[in-house]
C-alpha positions in Angstrom: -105.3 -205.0 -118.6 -104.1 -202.7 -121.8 -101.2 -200.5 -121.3 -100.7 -198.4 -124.6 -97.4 -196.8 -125.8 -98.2 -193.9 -127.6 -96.1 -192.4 -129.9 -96.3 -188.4 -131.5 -95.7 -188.1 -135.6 -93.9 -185.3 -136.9 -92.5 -182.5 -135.1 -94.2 -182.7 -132.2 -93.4 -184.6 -128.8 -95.4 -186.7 -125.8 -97.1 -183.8 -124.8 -99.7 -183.7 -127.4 -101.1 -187.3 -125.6 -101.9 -185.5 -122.2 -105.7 -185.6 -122.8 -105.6 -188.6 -124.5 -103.5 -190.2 -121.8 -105.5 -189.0 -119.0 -108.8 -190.5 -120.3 -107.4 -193.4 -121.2 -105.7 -194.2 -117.6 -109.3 -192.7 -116.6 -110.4 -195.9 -118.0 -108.2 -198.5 -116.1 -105.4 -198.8 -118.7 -101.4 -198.0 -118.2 -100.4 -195.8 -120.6 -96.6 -194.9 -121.6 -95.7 -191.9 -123.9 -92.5 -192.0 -125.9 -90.3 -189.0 -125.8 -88.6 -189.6 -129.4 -84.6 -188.2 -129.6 -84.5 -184.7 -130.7 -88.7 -184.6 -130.4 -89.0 -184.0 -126.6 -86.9 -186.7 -125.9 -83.3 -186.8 -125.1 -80.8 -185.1 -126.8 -78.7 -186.6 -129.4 -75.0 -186.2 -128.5 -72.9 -183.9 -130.0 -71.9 -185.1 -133.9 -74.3 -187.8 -133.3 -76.9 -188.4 -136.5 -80.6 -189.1 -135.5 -82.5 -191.7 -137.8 -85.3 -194.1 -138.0 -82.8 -196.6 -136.6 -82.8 -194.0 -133.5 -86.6 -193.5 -132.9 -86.9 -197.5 -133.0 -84.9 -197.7 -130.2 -86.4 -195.1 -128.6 -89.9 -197.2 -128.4 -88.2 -200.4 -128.1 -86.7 -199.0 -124.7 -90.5 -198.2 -123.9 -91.4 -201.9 -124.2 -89.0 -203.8 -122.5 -89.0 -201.0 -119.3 -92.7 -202.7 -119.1 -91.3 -206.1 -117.7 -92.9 -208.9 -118.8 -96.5 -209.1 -120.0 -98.3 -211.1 -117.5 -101.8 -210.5 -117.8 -101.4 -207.6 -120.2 -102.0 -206.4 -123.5 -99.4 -204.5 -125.1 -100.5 -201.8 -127.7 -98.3 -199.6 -129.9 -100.0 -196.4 -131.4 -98.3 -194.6 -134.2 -99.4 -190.9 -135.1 -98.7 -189.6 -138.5 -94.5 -190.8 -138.7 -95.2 -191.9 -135.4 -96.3 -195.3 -137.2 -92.6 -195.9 -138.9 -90.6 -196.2 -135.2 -93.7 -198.2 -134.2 -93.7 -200.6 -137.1 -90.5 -201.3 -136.8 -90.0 -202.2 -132.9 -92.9 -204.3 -133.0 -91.0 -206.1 -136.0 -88.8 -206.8 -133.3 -90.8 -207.6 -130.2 -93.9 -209.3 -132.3 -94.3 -211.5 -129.3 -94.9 -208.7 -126.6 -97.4 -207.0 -128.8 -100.9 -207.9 -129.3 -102.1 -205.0 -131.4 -100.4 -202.4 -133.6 -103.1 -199.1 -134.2 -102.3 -196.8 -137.0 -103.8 -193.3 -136.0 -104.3 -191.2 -139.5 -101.0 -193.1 -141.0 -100.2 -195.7 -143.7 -98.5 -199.0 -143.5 -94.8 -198.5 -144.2 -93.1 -201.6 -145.7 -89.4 -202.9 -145.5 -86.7 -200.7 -147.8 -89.4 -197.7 -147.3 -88.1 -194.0 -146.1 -91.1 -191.8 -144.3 -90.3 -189.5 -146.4 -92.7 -191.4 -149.1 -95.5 -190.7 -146.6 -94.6 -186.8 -146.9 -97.7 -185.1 -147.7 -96.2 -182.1 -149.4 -95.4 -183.5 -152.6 -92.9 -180.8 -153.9 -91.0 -180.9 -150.5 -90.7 -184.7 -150.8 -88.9 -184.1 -153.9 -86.9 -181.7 -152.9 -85.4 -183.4 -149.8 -84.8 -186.8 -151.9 -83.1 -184.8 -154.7 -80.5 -182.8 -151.5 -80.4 -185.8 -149.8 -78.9 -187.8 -153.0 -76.9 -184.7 -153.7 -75.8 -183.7 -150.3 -76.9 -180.7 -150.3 -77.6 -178.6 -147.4 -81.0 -178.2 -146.3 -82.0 -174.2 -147.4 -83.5 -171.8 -144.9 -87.0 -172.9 -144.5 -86.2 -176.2 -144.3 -83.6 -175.3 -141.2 -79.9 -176.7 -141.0 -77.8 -179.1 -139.0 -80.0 -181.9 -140.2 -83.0 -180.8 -139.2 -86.4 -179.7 -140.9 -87.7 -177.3 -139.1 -91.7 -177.2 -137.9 -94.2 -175.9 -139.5 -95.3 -171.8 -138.8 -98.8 -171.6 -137.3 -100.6 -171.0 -140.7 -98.4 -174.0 -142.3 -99.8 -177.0 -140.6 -102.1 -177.9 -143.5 -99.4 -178.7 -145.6 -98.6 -181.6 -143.0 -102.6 -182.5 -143.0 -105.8 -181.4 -142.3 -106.5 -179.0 -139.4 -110.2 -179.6 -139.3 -111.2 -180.0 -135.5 -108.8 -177.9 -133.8 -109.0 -174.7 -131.5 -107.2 -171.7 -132.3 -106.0 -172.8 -128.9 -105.0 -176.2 -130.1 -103.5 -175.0 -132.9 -101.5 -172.5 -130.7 -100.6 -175.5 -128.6 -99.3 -177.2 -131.3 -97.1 -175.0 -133.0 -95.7 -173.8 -129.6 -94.5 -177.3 -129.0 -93.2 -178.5 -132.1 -89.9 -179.6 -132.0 -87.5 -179.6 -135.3 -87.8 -182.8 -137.2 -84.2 -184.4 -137.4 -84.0 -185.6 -141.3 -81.9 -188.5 -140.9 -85.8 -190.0 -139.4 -87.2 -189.3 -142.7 -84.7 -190.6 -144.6 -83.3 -193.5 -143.3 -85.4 -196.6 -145.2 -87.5 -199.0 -142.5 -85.9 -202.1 -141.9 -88.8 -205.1 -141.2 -88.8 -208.6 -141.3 -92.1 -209.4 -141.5 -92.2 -210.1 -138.3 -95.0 -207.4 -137.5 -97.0 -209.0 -140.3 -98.4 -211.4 -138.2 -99.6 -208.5 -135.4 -103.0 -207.9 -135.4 -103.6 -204.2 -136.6 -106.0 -201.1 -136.5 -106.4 -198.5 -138.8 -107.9 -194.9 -137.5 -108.6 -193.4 -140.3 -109.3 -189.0 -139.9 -112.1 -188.5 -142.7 -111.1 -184.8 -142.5 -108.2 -185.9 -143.7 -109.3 -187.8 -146.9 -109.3 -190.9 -145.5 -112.0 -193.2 -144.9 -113.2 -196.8 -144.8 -115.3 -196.5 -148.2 -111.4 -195.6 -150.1 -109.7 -198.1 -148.3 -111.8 -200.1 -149.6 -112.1 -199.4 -152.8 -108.6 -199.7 -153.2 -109.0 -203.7 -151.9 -111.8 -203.9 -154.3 -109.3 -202.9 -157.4 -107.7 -206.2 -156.8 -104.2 -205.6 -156.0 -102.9 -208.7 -154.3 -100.3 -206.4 -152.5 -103.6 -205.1 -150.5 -105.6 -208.4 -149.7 -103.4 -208.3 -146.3 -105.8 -205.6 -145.3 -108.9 -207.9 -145.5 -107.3 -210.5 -142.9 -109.7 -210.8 -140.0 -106.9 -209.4 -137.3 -107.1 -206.2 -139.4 -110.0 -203.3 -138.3 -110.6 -200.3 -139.3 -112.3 -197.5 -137.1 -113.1 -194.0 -138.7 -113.2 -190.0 -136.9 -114.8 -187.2 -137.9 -111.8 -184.9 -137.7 -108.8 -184.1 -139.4 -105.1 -184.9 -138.8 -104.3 -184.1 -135.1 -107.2 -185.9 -133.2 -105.2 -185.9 -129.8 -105.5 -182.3 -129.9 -109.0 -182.1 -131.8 -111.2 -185.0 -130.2 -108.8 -186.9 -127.3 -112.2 -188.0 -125.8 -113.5 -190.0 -128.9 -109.8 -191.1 -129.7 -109.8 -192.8 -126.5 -112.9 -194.5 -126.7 -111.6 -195.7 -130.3 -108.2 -196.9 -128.8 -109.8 -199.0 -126.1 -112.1 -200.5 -128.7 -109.3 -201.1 -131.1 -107.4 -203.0 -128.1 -110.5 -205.0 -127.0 -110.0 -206.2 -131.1 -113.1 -204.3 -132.2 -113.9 -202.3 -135.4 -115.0 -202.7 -139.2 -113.4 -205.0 -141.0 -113.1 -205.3 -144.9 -114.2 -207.8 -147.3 -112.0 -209.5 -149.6 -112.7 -208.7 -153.4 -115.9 -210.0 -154.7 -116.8 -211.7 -151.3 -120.7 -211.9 -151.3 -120.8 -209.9 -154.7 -118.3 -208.0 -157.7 -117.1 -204.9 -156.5 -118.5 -201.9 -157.6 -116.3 -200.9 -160.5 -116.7 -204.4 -161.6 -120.7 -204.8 -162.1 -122.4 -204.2 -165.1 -123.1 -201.4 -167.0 -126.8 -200.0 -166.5 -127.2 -199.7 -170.4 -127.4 -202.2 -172.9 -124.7 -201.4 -175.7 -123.8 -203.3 -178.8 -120.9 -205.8 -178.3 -118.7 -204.0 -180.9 -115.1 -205.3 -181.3 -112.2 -203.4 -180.4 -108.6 -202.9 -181.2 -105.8 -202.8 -178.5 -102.4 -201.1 -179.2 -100.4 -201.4 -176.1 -102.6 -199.2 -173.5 -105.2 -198.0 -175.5 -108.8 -199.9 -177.2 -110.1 -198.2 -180.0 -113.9 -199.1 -180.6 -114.2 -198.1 -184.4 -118.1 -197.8 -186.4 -117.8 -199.1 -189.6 -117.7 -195.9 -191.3 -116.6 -194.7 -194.8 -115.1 -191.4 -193.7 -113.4 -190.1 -191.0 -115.5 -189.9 -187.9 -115.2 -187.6 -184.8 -114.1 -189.3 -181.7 -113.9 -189.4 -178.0 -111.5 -190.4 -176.0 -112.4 -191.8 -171.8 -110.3 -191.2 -169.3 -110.1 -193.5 -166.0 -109.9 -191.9 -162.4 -107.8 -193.2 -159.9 -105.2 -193.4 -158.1 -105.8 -197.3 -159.3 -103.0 -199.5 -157.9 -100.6 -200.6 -160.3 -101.4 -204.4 -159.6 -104.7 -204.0 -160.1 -106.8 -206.8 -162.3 -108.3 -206.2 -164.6 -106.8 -202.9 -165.4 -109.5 -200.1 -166.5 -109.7 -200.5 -169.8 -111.6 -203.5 -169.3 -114.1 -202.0 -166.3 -117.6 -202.3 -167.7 -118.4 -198.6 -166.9 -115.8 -197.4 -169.5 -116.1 -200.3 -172.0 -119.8 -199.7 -171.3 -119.6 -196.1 -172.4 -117.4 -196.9 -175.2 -119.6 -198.8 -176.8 -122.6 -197.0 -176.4 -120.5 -193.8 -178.1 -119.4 -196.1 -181.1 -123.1 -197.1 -181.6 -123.9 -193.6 -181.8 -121.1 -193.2 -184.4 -117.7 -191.9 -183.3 -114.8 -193.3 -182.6 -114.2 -193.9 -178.9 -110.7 -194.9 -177.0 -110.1 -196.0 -173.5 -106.7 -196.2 -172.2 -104.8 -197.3 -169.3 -102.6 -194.5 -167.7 -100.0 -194.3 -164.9 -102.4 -193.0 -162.2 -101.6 -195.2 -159.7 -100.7 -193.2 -156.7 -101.2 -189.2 -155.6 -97.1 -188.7 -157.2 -98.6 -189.9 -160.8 -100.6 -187.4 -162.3 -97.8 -185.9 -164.2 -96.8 -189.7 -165.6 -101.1 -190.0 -165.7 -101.0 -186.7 -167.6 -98.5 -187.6 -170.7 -100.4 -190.7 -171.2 -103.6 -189.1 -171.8 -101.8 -186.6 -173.9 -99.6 -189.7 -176.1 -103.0 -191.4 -176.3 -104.7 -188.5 -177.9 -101.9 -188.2 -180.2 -102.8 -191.8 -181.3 -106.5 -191.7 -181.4 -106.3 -188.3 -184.0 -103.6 -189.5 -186.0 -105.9 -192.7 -187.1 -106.8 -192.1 -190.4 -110.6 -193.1 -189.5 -110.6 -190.1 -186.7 -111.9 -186.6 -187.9 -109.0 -185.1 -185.9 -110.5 -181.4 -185.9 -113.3 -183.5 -183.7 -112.4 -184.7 -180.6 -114.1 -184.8 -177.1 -112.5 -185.9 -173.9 -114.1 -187.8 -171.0 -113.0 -188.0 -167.6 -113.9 -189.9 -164.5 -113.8 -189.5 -160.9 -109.8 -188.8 -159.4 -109.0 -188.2 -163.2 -111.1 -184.9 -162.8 -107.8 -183.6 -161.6 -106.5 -184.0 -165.3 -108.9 -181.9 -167.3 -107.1 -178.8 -165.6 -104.4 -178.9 -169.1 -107.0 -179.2 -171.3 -109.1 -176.5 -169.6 -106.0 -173.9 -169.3 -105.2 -174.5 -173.0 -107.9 -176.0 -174.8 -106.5 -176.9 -178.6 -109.4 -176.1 -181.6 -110.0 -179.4 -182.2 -111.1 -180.1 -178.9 -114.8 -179.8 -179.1 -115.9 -180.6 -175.9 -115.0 -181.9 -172.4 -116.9 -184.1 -169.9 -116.4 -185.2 -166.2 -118.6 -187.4 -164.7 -118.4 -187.7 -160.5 -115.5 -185.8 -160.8 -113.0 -184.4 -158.6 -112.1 -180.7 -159.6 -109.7 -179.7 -156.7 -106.8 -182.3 -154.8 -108.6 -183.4 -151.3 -107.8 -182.2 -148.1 -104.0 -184.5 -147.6 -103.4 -185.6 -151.3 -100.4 -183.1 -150.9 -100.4 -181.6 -154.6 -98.9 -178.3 -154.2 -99.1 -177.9 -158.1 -100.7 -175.8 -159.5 -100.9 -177.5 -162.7 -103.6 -180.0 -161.6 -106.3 -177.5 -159.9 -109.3 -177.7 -162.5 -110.9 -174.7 -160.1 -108.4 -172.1 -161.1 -108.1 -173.7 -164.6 -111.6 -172.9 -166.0 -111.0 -169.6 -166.0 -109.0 -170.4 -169.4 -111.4 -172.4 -171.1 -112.8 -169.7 -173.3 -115.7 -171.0 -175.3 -115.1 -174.7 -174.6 -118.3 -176.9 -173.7 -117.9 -178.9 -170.5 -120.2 -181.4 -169.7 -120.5 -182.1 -166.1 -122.5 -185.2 -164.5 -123.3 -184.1 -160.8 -123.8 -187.6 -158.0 -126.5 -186.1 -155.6 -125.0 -188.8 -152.9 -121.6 -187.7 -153.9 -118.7 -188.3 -150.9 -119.0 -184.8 -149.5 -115.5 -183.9 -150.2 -115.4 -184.6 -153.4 -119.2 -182.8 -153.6 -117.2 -179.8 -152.5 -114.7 -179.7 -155.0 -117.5 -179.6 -157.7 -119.1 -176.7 -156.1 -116.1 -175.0 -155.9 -115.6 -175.2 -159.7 -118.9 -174.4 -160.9 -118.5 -171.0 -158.9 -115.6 -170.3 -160.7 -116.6 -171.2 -164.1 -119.9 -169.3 -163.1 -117.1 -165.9 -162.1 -115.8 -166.7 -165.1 -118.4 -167.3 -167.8 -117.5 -170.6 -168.7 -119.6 -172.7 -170.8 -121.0 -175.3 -168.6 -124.0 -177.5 -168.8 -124.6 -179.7 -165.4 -126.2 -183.1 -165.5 -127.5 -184.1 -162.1 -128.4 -187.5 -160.4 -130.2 -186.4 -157.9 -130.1 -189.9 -156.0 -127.0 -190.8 -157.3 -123.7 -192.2 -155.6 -119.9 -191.9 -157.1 -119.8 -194.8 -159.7 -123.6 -194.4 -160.0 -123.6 -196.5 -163.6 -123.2 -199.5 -161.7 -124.0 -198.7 -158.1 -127.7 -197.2 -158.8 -129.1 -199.1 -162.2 -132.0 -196.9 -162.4 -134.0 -194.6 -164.8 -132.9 -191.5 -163.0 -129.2 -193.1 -163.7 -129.8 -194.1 -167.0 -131.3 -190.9 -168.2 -128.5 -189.0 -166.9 -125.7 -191.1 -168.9 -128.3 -190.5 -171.9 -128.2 -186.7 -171.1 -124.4 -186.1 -171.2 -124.1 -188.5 -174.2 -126.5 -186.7 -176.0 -124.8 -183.0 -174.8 -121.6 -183.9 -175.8 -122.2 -185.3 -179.4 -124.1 -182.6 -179.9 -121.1 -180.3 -179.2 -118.9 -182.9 -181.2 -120.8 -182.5 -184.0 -121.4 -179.3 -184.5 
C-alpha cells in the first residue's frame, strides 16, 4: 500500500489537493495533506517567526503520526515551495520514505533559500536586498513578515496558468493564504541524507519545463547534474501549467501512482549510446583554420592584408557553469566560425556568463566587452561588424535591436528565442526582442526558422516577426521546414545545409555592402 503526504507550494493551503486526494484514495492509497503554519495550518503564536525550519516540522509531524511503515510505501510530494519542507524532512526520515516526487519544482540543495526558486526575478531581488537590510516589506508585498498572495490577474508571475477554469482560478485566489517570509528566506539545511531517496520529477510543459531541457542540461556535462541520470531518478511530464491539482487532478493522480509504483522516463548519462546533440559534428565541411584564444574569446583570422569585416557568434543558453567543454569549442559554433573565415571575415566566438535565467545581464556585458575586442583588432574593419546569435541567446539581440550602433551591419538568430518563456521569470524589459524591433530602423536581421521548433519557443518567433512586420523592420526569414532546434547537427541534410548556406550568404551580403 502507498500513502502520499501531499504538500501545497506557495500561498496556498491543503485544500487545493481535494480532487487530487479523492482520486487517489479512489485508487486504494492513504493519502495525508499537510496544513503548513500560517498556510491553512495552525497559527504561529504571537511574536513567533515562521521559517523553513517551521514548515519541516510541520511535514515531519505528518510522517511520524503514520506509525510505522509495515507494508507501506511512504511518498512525499512537493508543489512549487512545497518541495523545500519536503526535501528537507525526508533528509531526516530517509528511512521511512521510499520516494520523494517533485510536482513542477526544482531540487533545492543544502545552504539554499526558496527564495532562489522565486520566479519573479525583480521581486527576488528585492526581498534579498530588505532582507539583508532589514527593511520592512512595502505595501504590495504586505507586512508583519509576510508576502502577501497574489491578486487574481497576478498568478502568472508565480507560473503558468495554462489549464485552469476561471473557476479554478477563482478558487485559488480565494484561498490563498499570505506567505510568511521567514519560509523563503531561511537557507535549507540537508545532509545528504535524501540523496539516496529515490525521486520523481513532474515536470508542467506549460510551464517551460520538460524532459527534452532537462535533459539537455545533463547533456552539457555538468558533473553537478549526472545525479539526475541515476536509475532511482524518473521523470514524468503534463500538458499543463503550474497548478495541475487544480487544472488536471485526474491525470496528476494517475502520474503520482505511477511515480510510486517507480515508473517514468528516465535520462541517459552524457554520451551514453551516442555524443549529445550540441556535441556532434557540424553538417558542413569547413577548413581547419587556426584560432587565437584571449581569455573567453577565439578569433578565427583569414590571412588578409587589410582589415576585414567580422562577425562575431553568440552561444544560447542558460549553459551550466560546469559545463565541458564550454561553447566555444561546440562544433556548431566552431563549425560556423570557420566556415565564415573561409569566406573571408573575421569571426569570434566567446564564452559568456549565461548560465542560469538571473545571467543575461552578466551574459549581456560579455557580448558587449567581447565586441569591444573583436573591433579594436587592427585586422577588423570595425565600421563592419555582424552579430550572430543562437537559441536562449535570442534574448540578447533585444540591446542591439533597441539601439543598433552604425557599424553594426547586420544581425542573425538562428532557432532563436525572441520573448522569455512562460516561468523564466524576466520581468525586464530590457531582454524582450518582440518589443525591441520596433527600434531597429534599417538594420538587416537574418532569421533561421526550425520547422520542428519546441512549440514555445516557435511562438516567440511568431510573435516577433508580427511585430517587426507592425513595424517595418527589415527582416529576411530562412526556414528549415523539417528542421529541429540545433538542426546543424541534429538533421545533417540538404534542406539543413542549404539553409546554413542561405543565412551565410544573406548576412555577408549585408556585411559587405
Amino acid at each position: 500500500m502507498t500513502a502520499f503526504i501531499l504538500v501545497p507550494g506557495a500561498f496556498t493551503g491543503p485544500q487545493v489537493w481535494e480532487e487530487t486526494a479523492a482520486r487517489l484514495a479512489a485508487a486504494g492509497a492513504e493519502v495525508h495533506t499537510v496544513a503548513l503554519t500560517g498556510l491553512g495550518g495552525p497559527r504561529a503564536a504571537t511574536g513567533a517567526v515562521v521559517d523553513l525550519e517551521t514548515h519541516v516540522a510541520d511535514v515531519l509531524a505528518v510522517i511520524d503520526s503514520t506509525g510505522p511503515a509495515g507494508g507501506r510505501d511512504l511518498v512525499l510530494v512537493g508543489h512549487d515551495y512545497g518541495i523545500h519542507p519536503v526535501r528537507g524532512a525526508a533528509d531526516r526520515r530517509a528511512g521511512r520514505v521510499a520516494r520523494v516526487v517533485h510536482l513542477d519544482a526544482g531540487m533545492p540543495q543544502d545552504g539554499v533559500p526558496a527564495l532562489a526558486a522565486v520566479p519573479d526575478q525583480a521581486l527576488r531581488r528585492r526581498l534579498a536586498e530588505d532582507a539583508g537590510a532589514g527593511a520592512a516589506a512595502d505595501e504590495a508585498e504586505g507586512a508583519d513578515g509576510e508576502l502577501r498572495p497574489p491578486a487574481r490577474g497576478k498568478w502568472g508571475c508565480w507560473g503558468s496558468t495554462a489549464g485552469l477554469s476561471d473557476a479554478a482560478l477563482d478558487r485559488l485566489t480565494a484561498l490563498a493564504f499570505p506567505q510568511p517570509l521567514g519560509t523563503l528566506l531561511q537557507p535549507l539545511r540537508l545532509t545528504g541524507a535524501v540523496d539516496g531517496v529515490p525521486s520523481t520529477g513532474v515536470l508542467c510543459t506549460e510551464n517551460g519545463a520538460s524532459i527534452e531541457l532537462v535533459q539537455m542540461q545533463v547533456d552539457f556535462g555538468d558533473p553537478a547534474l549526472r545525479a539526475l541520470t541515476d536509475e532511482k531518478v524518473t521523470f514524468f511530464e503534463l500538458p499543463t501549467g503550474h497548478w495541475p491539482m487544480l487544472s488536471c487532478p485526474a491525470e496528476l493522480a494517475e502520474v503520482l501512482l505511477r511515480a510510486a509504483a517507480g515508473e517514468g522516463h528516465r535520462l541517459r548519462p552524457p554520451g551514453a549510446a551516442q555524443p549529445p546533440p550540441h556535441l556532434r559534428p557540424f553538417l558542413l565541411d569547413v577548413p581547419q583554420l587556426p584560432r587565437e584564444r584571449t581569455g573567453n574569446v577565439d578569433l578565427y583570422v583569414p590571412e588578409a592584408e587589410e582589415a576585414r569585416p567580422a562577425v562575431v557568434f553568440v552561444h544560447g543558453g542558460p549553459v551550466p557553469a560546469g559545463a565541458r567543454p564550454t561553447p566555444r569549442d561546440w562544433p556548431t559554433l566552431t563549425g560556423y566560425a570557420r566556415y565564415a573565415a573561409g569566406q573571408g571575415v573575421v569571426a569570434a566566438t566567446l564564452d559568456h556568463r549565461l548560465h542560469g535565467l538571473d545571467g543575461y545581464e552578466r551574459a549581456a556585458a560579455d557580448v558587449a566587452a567581447a565586441v569591444e575586442f573583436v573591433r579594436a583588432d587592427p585586422r577588423v574593419d570595425g565600421d563592419r561588424v555582424a552579430l550572430w546569435f543562437f537559441s536562449g541567446g535570442g534574448l540578447l539581440t533585444a540591446d542591439w535591436l533597441a539601439g543598433p550602433p552604425a557599424w553594426l551591419r547586420c544581425l542573425a538568430a538562428t532557432y532563436p528565442v525572441l520573448a522569455p518563456l512562460q516561468g523564466w521569470g524576466l520581468t525586464d524589459v530590457r531582454f524582450r526582442p518582440v518589443e525591441a524591433v520596433a527600434k531597429a530602423g534599417s538594420l538587416p536581421v537574418v532569421l533561421t526558422r526550425a520547422g520542428r521548433e519546441q512549440a514555445e519557443i516557435a511562438a516567440t518567433v511568431e510573435e516577433f516577426l508580427t511585430a517587426a512586420g507592425q513595424c517595418g523592420a527589415d527582416v529576411e526569414v530562412v526556414d528549415v521546414p523539417h528542421g529541429h532546434h540545433m538542426f546543424e547537427t541534429l538533421d545533417p541534410t540538404d534542406e539543413s545545409r542549404e539553409a546554413v548556406h542561405r543565412a551565410m550568404r544573406l548576412l555577408l551580403e549585408r556585411l559587405r555592402s
